[in-house]
C-alpha positions as CSV (number, residue, x, y, z in Angstrom):
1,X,53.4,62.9,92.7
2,X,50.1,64.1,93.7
3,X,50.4,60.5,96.2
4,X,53.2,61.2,97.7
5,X,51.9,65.1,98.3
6,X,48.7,63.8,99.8
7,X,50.8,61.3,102.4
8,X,53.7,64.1,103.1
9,X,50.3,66.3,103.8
10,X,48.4,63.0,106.3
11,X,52.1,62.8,108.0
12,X,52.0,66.2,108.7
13,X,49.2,66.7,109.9
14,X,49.4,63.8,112.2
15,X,52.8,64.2,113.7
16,X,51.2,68.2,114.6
17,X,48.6,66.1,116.1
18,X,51.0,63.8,118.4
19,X,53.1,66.6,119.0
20,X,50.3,68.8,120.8
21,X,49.4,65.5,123.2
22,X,50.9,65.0,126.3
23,X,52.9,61.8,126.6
24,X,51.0,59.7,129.8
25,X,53.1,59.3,132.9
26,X,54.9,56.3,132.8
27,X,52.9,54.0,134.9
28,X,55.5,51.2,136.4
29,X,53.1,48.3,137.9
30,X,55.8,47.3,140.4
31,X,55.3,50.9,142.3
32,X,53.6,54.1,143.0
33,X,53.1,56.6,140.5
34,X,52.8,60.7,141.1
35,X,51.2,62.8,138.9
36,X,51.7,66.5,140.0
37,X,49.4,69.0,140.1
38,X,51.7,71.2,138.6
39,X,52.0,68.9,135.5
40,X,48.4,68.5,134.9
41,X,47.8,72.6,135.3
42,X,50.8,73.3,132.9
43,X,49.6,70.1,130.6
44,X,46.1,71.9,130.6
45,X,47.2,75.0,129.7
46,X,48.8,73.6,126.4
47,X,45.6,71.9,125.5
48,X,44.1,73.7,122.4
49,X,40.8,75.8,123.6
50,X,39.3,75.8,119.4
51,X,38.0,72.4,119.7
52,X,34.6,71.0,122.0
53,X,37.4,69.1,124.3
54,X,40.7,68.3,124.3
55,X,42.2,65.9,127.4
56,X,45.3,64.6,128.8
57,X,46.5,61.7,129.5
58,X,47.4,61.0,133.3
59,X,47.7,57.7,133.8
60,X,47.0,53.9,131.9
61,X,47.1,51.2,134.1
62,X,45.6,48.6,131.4
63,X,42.8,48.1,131.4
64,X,42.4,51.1,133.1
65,X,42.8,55.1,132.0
66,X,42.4,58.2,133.7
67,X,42.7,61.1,131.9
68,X,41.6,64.9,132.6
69,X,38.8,66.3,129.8
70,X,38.7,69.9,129.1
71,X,35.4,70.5,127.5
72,X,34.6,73.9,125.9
73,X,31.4,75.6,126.0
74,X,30.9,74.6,121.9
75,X,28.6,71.6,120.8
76,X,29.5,68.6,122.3
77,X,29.3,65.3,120.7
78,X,27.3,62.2,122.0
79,X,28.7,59.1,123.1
80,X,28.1,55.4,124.8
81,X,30.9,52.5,125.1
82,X,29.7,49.2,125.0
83,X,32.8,47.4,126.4
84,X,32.9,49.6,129.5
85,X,31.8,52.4,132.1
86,X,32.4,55.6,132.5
87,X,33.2,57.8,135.7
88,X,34.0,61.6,135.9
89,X,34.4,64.0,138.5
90,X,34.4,67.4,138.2
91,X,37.2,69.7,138.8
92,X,36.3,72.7,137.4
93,X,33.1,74.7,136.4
94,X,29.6,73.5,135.5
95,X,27.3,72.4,133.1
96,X,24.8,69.6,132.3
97,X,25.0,66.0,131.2
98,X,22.5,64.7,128.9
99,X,22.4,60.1,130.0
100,X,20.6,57.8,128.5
101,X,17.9,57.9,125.2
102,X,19.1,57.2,121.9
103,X,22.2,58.2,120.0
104,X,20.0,59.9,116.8
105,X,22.4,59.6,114.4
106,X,25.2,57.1,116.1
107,X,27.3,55.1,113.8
108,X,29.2,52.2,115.6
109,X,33.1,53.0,115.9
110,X,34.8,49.8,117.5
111,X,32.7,49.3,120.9
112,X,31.4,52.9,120.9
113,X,28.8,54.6,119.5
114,X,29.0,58.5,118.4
115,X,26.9,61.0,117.0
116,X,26.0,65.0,117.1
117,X,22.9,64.4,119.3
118,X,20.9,62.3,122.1
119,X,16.9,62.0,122.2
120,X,15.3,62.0,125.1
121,X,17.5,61.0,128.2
122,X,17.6,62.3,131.4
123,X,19.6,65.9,132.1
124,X,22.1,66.1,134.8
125,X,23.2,69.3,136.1
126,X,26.5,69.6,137.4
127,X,29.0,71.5,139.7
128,X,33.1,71.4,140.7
129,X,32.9,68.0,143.2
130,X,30.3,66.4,141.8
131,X,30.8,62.3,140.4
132,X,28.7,61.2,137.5
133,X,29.0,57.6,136.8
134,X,27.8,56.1,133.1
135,X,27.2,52.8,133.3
136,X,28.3,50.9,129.7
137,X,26.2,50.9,126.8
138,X,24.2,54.5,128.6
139,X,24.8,57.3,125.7
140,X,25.8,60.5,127.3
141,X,26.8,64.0,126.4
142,X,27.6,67.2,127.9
143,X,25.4,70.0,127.1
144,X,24.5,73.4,127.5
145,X,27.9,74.5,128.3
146,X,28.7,78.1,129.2
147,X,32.2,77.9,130.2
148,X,34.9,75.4,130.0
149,X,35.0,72.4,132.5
150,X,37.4,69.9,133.6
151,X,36.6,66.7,134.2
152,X,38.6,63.6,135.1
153,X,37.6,60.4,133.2
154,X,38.2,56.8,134.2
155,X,37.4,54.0,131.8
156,X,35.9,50.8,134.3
157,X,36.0,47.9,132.5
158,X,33.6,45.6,132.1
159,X,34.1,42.7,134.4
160,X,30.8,40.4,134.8
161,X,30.2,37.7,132.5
């Protein structure tokens, strides 16, 4: 009994999870594909604002995605992808980017790394326009936040041998 309680409870809990995602736009390889502006601002306002981010999915393109980040001025965690880079661009507000140093307390997760928090690394202030590109393997984290921004994200493979 208490089994079955404890998977009704996981199911639960992850189809609440899947519910609040936005489904990506179907991305047909063979043509064009428009995301409105509309979409993404209605899509954005669904996202839940009691977590550090929260994103949605606009396109995937393998082995490409794009997605919009909406980070929240709360601690952020720390990050670096081994198998790829990392471009954003800023749609909305500012803040500061903490690149390179060490991952303090990073535990491998597939080809990332994450953990609470970067030493040393190199801070990068930011504004609504600005690109910052992470090349793979560079940990990075946004700090410092004082309001919410929105970023768009794009995962570059890595192509060189």
């Amino acid at each position: 009994m208490r089994n079955v309680l404890c998977a009704v409870f996981v199911l639960g809990f992850a189809l609440t999870a899947f519910a609040q995602a936005p489904a990506p736009a179907p991305t047909d390889r063979t043509r064009a594909t428009h995301f409105r502006a509309a979409d993404l601002h209605a899509a954005l306002g669904k996202l839940p604002a009691d977590r550090p981010s929260a994103s949605v999915r606009v396109f995937s393109l393998d082995p490409y995605n794009v997605g919009v980040e909406q980070r929240q001025p709360r601690a952020q965690g720390a990050a670096s992808h081994s198998d790829r880079a990392e471009l954003f661009y800023v749609i909305d507000g500012s803040g500061t980017m903490l690149t390179g140093g060490t991952i303090t307390d990073g535990k491998p997760n597939g080809t990332n790394t994450q953990g609470t928090t970067i030493s040393g690394g190199t801070r990068i202030d930011f504004a609504k326009g600005d690109f910052i590109m992470v090349p793979s393997g560079v940990p990075h984290q946004f700090v410092d936040l004082t309001s919410a921004v929105q970023v768009m994200s794009m995962y570059l493979p890595n192509t060189a041998k």
